[in-house]
N, C-alpha and C positions, 0 to 999 in steps of 0.2 A: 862508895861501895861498888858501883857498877863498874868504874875505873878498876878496881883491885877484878872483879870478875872476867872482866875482859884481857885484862894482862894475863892472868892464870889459864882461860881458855886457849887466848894466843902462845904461849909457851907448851900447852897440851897437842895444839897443833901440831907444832915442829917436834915435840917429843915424839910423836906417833905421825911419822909421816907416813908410811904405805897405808894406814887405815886411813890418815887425811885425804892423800891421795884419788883414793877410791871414792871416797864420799865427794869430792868436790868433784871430781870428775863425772862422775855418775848424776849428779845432781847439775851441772852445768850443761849436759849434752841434752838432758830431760825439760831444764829451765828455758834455752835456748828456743824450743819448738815452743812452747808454752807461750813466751812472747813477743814468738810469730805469729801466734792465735791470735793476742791479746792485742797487738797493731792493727791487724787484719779487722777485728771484732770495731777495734776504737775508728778505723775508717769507714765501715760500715755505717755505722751508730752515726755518721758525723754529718750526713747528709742533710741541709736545712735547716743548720742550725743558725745562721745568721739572717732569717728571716725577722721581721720584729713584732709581729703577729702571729709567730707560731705556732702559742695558745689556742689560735681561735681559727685556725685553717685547715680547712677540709676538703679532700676530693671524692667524687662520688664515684662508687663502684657499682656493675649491674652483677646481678645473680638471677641463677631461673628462680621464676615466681612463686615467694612466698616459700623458697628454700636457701639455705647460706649456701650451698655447692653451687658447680662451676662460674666460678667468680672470678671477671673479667673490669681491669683498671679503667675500661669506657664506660661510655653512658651514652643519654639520648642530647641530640644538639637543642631542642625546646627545654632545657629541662632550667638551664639558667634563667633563661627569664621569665619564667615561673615561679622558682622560688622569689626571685626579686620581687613580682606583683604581688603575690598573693602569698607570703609571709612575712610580718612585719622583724620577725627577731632573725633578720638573715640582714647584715650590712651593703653587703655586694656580692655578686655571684658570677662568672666569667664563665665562657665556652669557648674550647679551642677544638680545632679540627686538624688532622695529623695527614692530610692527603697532599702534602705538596712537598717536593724536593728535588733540588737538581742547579743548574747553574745558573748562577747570577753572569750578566755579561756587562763588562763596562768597555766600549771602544773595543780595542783587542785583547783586555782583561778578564777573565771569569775565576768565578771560588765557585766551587762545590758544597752543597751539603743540605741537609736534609733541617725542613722548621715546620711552625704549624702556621693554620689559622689562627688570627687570635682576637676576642674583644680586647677594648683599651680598658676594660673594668679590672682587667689582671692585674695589671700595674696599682692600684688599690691592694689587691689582697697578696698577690709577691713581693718582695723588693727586689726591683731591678733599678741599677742606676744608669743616669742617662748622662753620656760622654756630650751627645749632641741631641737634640731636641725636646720637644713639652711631652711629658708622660699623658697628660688632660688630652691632648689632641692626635698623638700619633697616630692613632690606629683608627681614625672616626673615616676618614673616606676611602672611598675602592681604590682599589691598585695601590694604598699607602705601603710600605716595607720598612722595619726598622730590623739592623742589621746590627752583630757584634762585632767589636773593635780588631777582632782578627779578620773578620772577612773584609771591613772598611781597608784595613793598611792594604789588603794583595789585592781593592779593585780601585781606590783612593791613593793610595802612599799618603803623604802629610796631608795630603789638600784636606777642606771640608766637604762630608757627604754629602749635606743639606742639600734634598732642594733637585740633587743628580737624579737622572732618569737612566733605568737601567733595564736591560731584557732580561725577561725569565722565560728557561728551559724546562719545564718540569719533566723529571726521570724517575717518577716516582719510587722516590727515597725515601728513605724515614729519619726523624732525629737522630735518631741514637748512629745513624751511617752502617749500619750492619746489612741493614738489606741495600742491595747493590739493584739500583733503578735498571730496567732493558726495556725502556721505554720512551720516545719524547715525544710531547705536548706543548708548544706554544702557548703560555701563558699573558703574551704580549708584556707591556712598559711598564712597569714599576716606578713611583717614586720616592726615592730613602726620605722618610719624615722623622728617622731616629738612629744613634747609633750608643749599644749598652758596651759600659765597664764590662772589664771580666770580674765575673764572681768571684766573690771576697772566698765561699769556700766551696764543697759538692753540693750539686742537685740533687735532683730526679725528674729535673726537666731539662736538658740538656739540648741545645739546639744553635742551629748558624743563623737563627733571620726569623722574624715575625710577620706575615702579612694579613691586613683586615680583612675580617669577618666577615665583611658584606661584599668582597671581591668575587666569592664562590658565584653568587648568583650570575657574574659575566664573563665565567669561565666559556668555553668552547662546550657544546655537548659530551656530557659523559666524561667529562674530565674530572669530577667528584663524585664521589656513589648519593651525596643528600644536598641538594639546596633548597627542599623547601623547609620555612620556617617552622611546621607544626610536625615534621615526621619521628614519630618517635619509632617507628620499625628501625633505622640503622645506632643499633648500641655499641659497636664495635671500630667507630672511628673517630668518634669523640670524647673530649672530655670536660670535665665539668668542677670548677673549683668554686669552694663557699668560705669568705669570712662573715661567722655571725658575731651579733653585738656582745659587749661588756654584757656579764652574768648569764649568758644563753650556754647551753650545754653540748654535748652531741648526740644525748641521748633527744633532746627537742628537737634538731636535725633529723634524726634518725625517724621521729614520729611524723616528720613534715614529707620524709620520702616514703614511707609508709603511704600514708593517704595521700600522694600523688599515682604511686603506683597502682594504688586499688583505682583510683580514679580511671587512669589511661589503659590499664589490662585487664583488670578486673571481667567487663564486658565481653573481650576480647575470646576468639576460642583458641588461637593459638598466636604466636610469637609475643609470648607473656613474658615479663620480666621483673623483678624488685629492683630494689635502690637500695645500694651501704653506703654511710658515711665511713669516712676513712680520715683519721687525724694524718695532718701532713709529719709529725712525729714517727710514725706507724708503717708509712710507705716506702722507706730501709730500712734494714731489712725485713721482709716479706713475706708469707709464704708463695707455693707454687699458684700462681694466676696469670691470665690472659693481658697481650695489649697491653702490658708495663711499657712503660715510658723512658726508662733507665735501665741497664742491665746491674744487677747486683747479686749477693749471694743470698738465695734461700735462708730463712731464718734457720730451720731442721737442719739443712747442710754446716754451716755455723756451730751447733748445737752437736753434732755429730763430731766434727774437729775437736771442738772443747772436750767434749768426751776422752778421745780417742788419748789425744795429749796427758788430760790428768791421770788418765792410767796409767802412762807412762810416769810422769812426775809421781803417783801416786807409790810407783813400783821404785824409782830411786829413795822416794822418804823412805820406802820398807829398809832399803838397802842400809839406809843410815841408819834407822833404829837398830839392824842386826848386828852393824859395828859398833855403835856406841853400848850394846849389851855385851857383847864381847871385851870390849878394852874400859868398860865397868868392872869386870873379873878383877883387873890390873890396878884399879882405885880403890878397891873396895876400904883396906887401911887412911887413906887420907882421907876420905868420906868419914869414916872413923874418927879421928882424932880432931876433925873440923866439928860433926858431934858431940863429941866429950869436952870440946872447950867453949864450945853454947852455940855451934851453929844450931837453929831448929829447920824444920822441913822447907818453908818456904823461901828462904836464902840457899839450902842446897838444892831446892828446884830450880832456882833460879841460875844458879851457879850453870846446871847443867844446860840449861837451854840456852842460857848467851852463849854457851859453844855453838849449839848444833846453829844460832840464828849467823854468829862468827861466821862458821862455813858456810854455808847458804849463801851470805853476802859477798864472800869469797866467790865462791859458785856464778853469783849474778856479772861478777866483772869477766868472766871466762866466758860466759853464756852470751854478754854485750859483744866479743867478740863472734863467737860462733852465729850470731842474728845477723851478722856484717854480709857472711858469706851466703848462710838462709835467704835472707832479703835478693841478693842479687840471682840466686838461684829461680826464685818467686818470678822474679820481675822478666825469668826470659822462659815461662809456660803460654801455654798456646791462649789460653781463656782472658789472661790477664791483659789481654791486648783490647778486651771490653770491659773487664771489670776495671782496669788503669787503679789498683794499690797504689796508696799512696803510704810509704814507710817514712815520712818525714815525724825527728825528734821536737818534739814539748814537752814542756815543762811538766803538765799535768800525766804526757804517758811516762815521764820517768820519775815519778812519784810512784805513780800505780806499778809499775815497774820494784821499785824497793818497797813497796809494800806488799807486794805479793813475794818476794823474797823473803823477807819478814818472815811472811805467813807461812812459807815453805819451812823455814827452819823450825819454827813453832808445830807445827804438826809430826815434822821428824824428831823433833827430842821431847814429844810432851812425853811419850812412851819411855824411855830409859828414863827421865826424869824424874815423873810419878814413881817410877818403881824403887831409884837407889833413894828418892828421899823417902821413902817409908820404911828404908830396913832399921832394925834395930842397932846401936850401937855396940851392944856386947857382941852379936855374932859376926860383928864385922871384924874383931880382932882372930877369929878362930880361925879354922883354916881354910882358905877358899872354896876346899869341896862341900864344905858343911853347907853354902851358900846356894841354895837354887834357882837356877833364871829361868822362868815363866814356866813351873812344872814341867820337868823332863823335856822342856824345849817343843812343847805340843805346839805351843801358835808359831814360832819361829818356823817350823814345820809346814804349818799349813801356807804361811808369807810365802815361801819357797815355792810350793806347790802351784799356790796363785798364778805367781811373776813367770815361771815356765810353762804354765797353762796359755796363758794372755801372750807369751811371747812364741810357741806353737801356732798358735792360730792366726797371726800374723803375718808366720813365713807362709803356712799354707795358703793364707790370701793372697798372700805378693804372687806367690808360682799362677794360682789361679789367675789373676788380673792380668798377670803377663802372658799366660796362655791364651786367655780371652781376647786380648789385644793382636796377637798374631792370628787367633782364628779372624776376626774381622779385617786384618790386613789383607788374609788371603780369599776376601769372603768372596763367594761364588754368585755375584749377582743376576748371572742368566741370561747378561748379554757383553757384547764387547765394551771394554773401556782404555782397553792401550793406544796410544797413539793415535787418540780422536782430541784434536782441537774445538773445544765450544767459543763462539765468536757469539757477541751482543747483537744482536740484530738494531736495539733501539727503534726504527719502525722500521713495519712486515716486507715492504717495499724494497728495503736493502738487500732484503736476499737475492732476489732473483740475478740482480746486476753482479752482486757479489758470484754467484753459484757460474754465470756465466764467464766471468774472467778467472776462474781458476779453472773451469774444467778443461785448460789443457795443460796446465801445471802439474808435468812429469809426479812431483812429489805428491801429488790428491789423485786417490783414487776414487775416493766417494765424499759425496757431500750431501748430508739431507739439512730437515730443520726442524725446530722441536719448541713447542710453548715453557719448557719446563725441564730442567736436565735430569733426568732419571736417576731416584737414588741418592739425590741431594737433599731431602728432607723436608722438599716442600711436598706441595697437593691439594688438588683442586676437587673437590665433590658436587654433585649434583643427586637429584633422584631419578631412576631408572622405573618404567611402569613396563611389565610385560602385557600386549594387548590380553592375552589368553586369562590373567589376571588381575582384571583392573581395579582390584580394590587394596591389592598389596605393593607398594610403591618400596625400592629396593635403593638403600643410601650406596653410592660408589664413586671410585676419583674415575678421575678423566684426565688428558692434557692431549692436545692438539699436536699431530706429528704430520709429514710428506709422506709424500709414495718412495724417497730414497732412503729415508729413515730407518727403515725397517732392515735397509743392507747394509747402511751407514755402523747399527749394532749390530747387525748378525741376527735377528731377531727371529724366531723358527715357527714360520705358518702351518699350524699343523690342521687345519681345516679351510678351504675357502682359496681366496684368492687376494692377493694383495690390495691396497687401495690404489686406483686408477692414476696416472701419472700425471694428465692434467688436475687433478683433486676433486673432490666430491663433498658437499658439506651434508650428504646424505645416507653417506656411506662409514661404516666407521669398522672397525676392528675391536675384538674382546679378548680377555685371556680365558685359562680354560677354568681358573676362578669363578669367573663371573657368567659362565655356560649354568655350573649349578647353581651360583647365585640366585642368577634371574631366572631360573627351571628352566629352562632349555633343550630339556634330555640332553641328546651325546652332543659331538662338537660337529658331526657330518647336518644333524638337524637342525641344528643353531644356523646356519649359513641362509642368508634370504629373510631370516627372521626379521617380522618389524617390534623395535620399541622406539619408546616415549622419551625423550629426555624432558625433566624437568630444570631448570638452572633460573633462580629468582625469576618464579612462575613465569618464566618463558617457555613456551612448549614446543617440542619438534620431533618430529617423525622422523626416525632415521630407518636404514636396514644393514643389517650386519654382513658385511664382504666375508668378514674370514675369523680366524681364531688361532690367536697367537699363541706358545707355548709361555706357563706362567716365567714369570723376571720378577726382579727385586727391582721396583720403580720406586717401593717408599726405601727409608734409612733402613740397616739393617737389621734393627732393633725392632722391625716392627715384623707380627705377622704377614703374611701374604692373605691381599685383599682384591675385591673387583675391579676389574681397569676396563673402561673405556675409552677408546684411542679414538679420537676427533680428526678431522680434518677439514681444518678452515685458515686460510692462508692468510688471514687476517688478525689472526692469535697467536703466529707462530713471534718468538721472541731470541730463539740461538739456532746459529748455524752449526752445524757438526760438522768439522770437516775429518774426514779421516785420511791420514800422512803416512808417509813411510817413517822410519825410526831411526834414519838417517841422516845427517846435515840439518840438526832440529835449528839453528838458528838459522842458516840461509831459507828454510823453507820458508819458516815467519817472516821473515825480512819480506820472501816472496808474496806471502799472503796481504800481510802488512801493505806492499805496495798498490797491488790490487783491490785493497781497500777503499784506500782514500784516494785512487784513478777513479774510483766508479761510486762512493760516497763520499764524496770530499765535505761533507756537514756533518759527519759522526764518525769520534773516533774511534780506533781499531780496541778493543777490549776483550782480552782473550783469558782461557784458562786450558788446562792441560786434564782432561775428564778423570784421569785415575788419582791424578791430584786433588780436583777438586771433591772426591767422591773419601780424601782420606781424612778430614776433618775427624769424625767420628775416631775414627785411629788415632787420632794427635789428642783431644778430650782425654779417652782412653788411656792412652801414654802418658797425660799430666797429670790424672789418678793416680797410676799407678808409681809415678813418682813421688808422688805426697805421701798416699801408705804406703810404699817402697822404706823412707824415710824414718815414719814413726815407726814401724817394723821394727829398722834396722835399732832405732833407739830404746825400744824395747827389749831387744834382744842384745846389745850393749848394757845396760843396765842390767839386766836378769844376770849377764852374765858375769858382771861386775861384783854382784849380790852371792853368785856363786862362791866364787874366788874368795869372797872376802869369810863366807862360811868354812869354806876348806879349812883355811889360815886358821880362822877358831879353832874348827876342829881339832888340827893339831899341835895348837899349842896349849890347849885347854887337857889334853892327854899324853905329854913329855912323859911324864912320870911312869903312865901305865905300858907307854911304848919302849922303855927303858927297861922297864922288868920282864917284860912279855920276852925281850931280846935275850936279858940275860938268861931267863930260865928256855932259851932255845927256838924262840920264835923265829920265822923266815923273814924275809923281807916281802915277801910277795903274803905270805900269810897277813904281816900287818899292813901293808897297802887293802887286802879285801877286807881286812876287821872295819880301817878307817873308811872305806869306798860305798861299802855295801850297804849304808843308811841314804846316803844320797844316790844310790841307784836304786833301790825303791821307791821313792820321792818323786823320781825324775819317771818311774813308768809307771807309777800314779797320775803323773802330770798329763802323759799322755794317754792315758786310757778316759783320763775326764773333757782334754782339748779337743780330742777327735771327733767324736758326737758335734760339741759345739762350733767348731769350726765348717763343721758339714754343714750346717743348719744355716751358719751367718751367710755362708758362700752360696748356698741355693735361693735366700733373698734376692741376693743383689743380681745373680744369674737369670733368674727369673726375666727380669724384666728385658732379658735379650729375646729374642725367635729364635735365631739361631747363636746357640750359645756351647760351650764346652761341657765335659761332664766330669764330676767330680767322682775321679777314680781312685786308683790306689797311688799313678803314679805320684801325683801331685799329694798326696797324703804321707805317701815315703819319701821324697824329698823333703818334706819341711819334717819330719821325725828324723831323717836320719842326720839332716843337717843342725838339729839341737844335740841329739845324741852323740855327735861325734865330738863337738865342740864342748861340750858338757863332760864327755870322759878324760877329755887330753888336759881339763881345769882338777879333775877328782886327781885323775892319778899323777899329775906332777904334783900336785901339793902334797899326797900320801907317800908318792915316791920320798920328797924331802924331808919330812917325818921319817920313815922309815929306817933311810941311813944314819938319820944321827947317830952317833955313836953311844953306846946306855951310859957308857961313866959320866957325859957332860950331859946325858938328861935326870939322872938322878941328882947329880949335882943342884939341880932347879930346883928351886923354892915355889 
């Protein structure tokens, strides 16, 4: 029987190819993004799964005390061997510390990259496999290092690691390699005690190198922000993993960090904290928190996509129910006589849905292709270069793959289906007018109304996004950024040597230095106390600049006077921000002012030189905040060089050599400031190419949906367009009879998208400072561009109705 339904589906196909067409087409471009999602979604999901303890692995997260908000993936470093003593249903419990990264050196070999502290308890509760040495012993004495098999071959090649003594650089880096170290530390001799397999599949602990535990304590001063063992003030550079035993829960977890936490804060008056368990299940995807380990996609962002997509998928099944109700008209007689000769309801339901599931599966081979060219699209956006998608085929995603095809087709033809098996048999022999599809076509109606609502607000988003995008291109940060070179400093030292051999290189005209590049999205705060106030202590960033600095950007004192050229570390600069911040009255009174800085209770009396004009020093998604500008030439981290705009590579070459003349132990590491300042733009850009995308296939489909109503339209009314002619109709008369339903339709559509598209687009605008406004322009570009594309579908198909000729439309049965 399903054989016989399938043969009769597939010959219904080729019978009715424009309406096949459309449905497979429309349904393939829809599917296509769908299992983009659903790749995306499956390597997300995939993180950790060949752990063999998964069950029972947890890491702990901090939250303020005795609230679930701001929750951050560290913890305190006492907190593991805590649990170990003093709970018995915890198996093992490990700490690792995130403070070290930078070059391994072998002879005149080195790798880069960023690893933690770690106990050797880890290897108990992770699986990690060992190429070369004992998991038991690796990590138990100082300076031990165990290294993965990629950093072994670039400072090893074949030889064995074992045993080799190698230097560390540290530049503090981090795992994940995202933040880029401007900083070196001598960490002295290392000896490799291990070297790990590459992982069988993703983490969320990703990293180049392991070093023990107990090494921190013989670091250099101040090379780690914690080494004593009982400090639980620092929650933000450690972490903390737990396997408990057979039959223990996470909710018994959860009550063991409970009553740790009231233990250690409880007393406490301030820098209090709680403790979450976190199944390692749970830790991709995530939502938004702190001090994550692995870069991945927000679970909400995920969630959001999915969304986005099945509306679109949702808008092509409308499309197919519209057609398969349509070219039901056209069956309604063999529906008939399959009735009268004992088909019952649910062999002609069935009948119908192995078509729509036919197409669909049709759909899904078109869609395999269209994911071919999706995929490599994906793989060259700016983001994806942390997130590293992986689109590789299993067996299990092309299951779920034809299963969700399936599914698609089953929810497109449950509607046509339910309805032709329920008509009666006698009125199917009568005459098709007798026969009414879904009263007067009321919900067919409202489908329509839907799909160019959703596909309205799309285009108005796309114009928005891309408009947003070019405002932030050309965003006005408030100080210079062309043609400034930022150079690494690595230590503070190198500048001065550095600043001296360029300054008589034609090509520089200015050169300061700067703890922190303005505008890149970092930031450093501290507390500010005005003496005059001293009970109100005032949170504000800061970062450490020169006296050349200031000309280096163009930066505009508008009170005061510069900071001193030899430096001052008593002297600082403010914006005009933080004049009313910290009550200062005007910006003439501010000058000579004394404050307080506070920076992890370090206290220091400074007095204010001068008073800069506000600048955009955070991203430019933020508002404008207090800045105080430092000067201690012991923090400073990049040199600014400013160039002319000419002979940009012999310059570098020039600067370049001057480098390593006068730093020949750190290499030249450069960026180009307007460059590095347009990340933000490039984010922005790879949004607005994702909904760019679902837009356009939204409004592909809507539009496909259109077209295919037209086509109903007139061929469902031959008859009456036949006689209208004869008795004297015009042609343009029967184009507005056939036109004038779907042009109210269509400015219903838009009298209901506009509202909501204002509403969606002031969300997500929001969360800019400075951001674009939503006007009329951008609301009459995406109206006029449905509206024109929407008339030139009505009236070519009413046009072709129109001219038939009446003798071969009455003709029609």
């Amino acid at each position: 029987m399903l054989k016989n339904y399938i043969i009769i589906a597939w010959r219904n196909l080729f019978r009715n190819k424009s309406f096949s067409l459309i449905n497979i087409l429309g349904l393939a471009v829809s599917m296509s993004v769908c299992l983009l999602i659903i790749m995306i979604g499956m390597d997300q999901y995939s993180f950790d799964t060949y752990h063999s303890k998964k069950d029972r692995i947890y890491r702990v997260h901090t939250t303020r005390y005795q609230e679930n908000t701001g929750e951050s993936a560290s913890s305190a470093l006492p907190l593991a061997e805590k649990l170990t003593t003093e709970f018995p249903g915890i198996e093992a419990a490990a700490a690792i510390n995130s403070e070290i990264g930078g070059d391994v050196i072998y002879a005149d070999k080195f790798a880069t990259g960023g690893g933690y502290f770690a106990e050797g308890n880890l290897f108990q509760i992770l699986d990690f496999s060992f190429k070369e040495g004992d998991p038991n012993t690796a990590l138990n004495e100082p300076y031990s290092l165990v290294i993965t098999s990629e950093m072994s071959e670039i400072l090893f090649g074949s030889e064995s690691a074992l045993g080799k003594s190698v230097r560390f650089q540290d530049k503090d880096m981090r795992a994940m390699d995202i933040e880029e170290g401007n900083s070196v530390t001598d960490f002295g001799y290392f000896t490799i005690t291990g070297v790990l397999n590459p992982n069988p599949g993703k983490t969320h602990l990703p990293f180049k190198f392991l070093a023990s535990l107990n090494t921190m304590k013989s670091l250099p001063a101040g090379a780690v922000r914690t080494i004593e063992d009982n400090n639980w003030e620092n929650v933000w550079t450690n972490y903390t993993y737990v396997l408990m035993k057979e039959g223990q829960s996470k909710e018994d977890l959860q009550a063991n960090l409970d009553q740790i936490s009231e233990e250690i804060y409880g007393p406490k008056y301030d820098n209090k904290h709680s403790f979450k368990a976190m199944a390692l299940r749970d830790l991709s995807p995530t939502e938004f928190i702190s001090n994550t380990t692995h870069v991945s996609i927000p679970k909400v962002v995920l969630w959001i996509l999915g969304v986005l997509c099945l509306i679109v998928m949702f808008s092509a099944c409308l499309n197919y129910t519209n057609m398969a109700v349509a070219r039901s008209l056209t069956r309604l007689k063999e529906v008939g006589v399959r009735k009268v000769s004992g088909a019952n309801k649910s062999q002609i339901f069935v009948q119908f849905i192995t078509e729509a599931v036919l197409i669909s599966l049709c759909s899904l081979f078109f869609a395999f292709l269209l994911l071919q060219i999706l995929e490599q699209g994906f793989l060259g956006l700016t983001f994806n270069q942390y997130l590293k998608i992986s689109f590789s085929q299993s067996l299990p995603g092309i299951v779920i793959f034809i299963g969700f095809s399936v599914l698609v087709g089953f929810v497109a033809g449950i509607l046509p289906a339910t309805y032709v098996a329920k008509l009666n048999p006698v009125s199917l022999f009568n005459k098709l007018s007798n026969v009414r599809i879904f009263k007067s076509l009321g919900i067919r109606n409202v489908l329509l109304v839907f799909q160019f609502s959703i596909s309205l607000i799309f285009i108005i988003s796309v114009v928005l996004i891309q408009s947003q995008s070019r405002h932030m291109l050309n965003f006005d940060y408030g100080f210079d950024k062309e043609n400034i070179i930022n150079v690494k400093l690595y230590n503070p030292d190198n500048y001065q040597r550095f600043a001296q051999a360029v300054a008589s290189n034609p090509a520089v005209s200015e050169i300061g230095a700067t703890s922190l590049i303005p505008g890149g999205g970092w930031n450093l705060s501290l507390e500010v106390v005005n003496p005059d106030f001293p009970t109100d202590s005032v949170q504000s960033n800061f970062f450490d600049i020169n006296n050349q600095t200031v000309d280096v950007l163009g930066l505009n004192i508008v009170s005061g006077e510069n900071l001193p050229v030899e430096g001052s570390e008593n002297l600082v600069l403010i914006n005009e921000f933080a004049v009313k911040t910290f009550n200062l009255g005007s910006n003439d009174q501010a000058i000579g002012r004394q404050l307080t800085l506070n920076e992890w209770e370090e206290f220091k009396n400074v007095q204010i030189a001068g008073v800069v004009r506000d600048f955009q020093f955070l991203s430019p998604d933020r508002e404008m905040e207090s800045l105080v500008l430092r000067n201690r030439n012991d923090a400073l981290a990049f040199a600014l060089v400013k160039v002319s705009g000419q002979n940009q590579q012999q310059t570098l070459a020039s600067l370049e050599s001057a480098w390593k003349e006068v730093n020949p132990d750190s290499k030249f590491s450069y960026k180009y400031l307007d460059q590095e300042l347009l990340f933000i733009h490039q984010v922005l850009g790879d949004v607005m190419k994702v909904i760019g995308l679902i837009s356009f296939l939204a409004i592909f489909v809507s539009l496909l949906g259109l077209l295919g109503m037209a086509m109903y339209t007139a061929q469902t009314r031959v008859k009456e367009i036949g006689i209208r002619k004869t008795l004297g109709s015009s042609i343009p008369e029967i184009i507005y009879l056939l036109s004038k339903g779907f042009i109210k339709l269509l400015g219903l559509a838009v009298f209901l998208s506009v509202p909501a598209a204002f509403f969606i687009n002031t969300m997500w605008l929001n969360f800019f400072a400075s951001r674009v406004s939503i006007g009329l322009i951008p609301i009459g570009i995406g109206v006029g561009a449905i509206l024109l594309i929407s008339f030139a579908i009505i009236l070519s198909q009413s046009y072709r109705a129109a001219v038939v000729n009446p003798i071969d439309s009455l003709k029609s049965e």
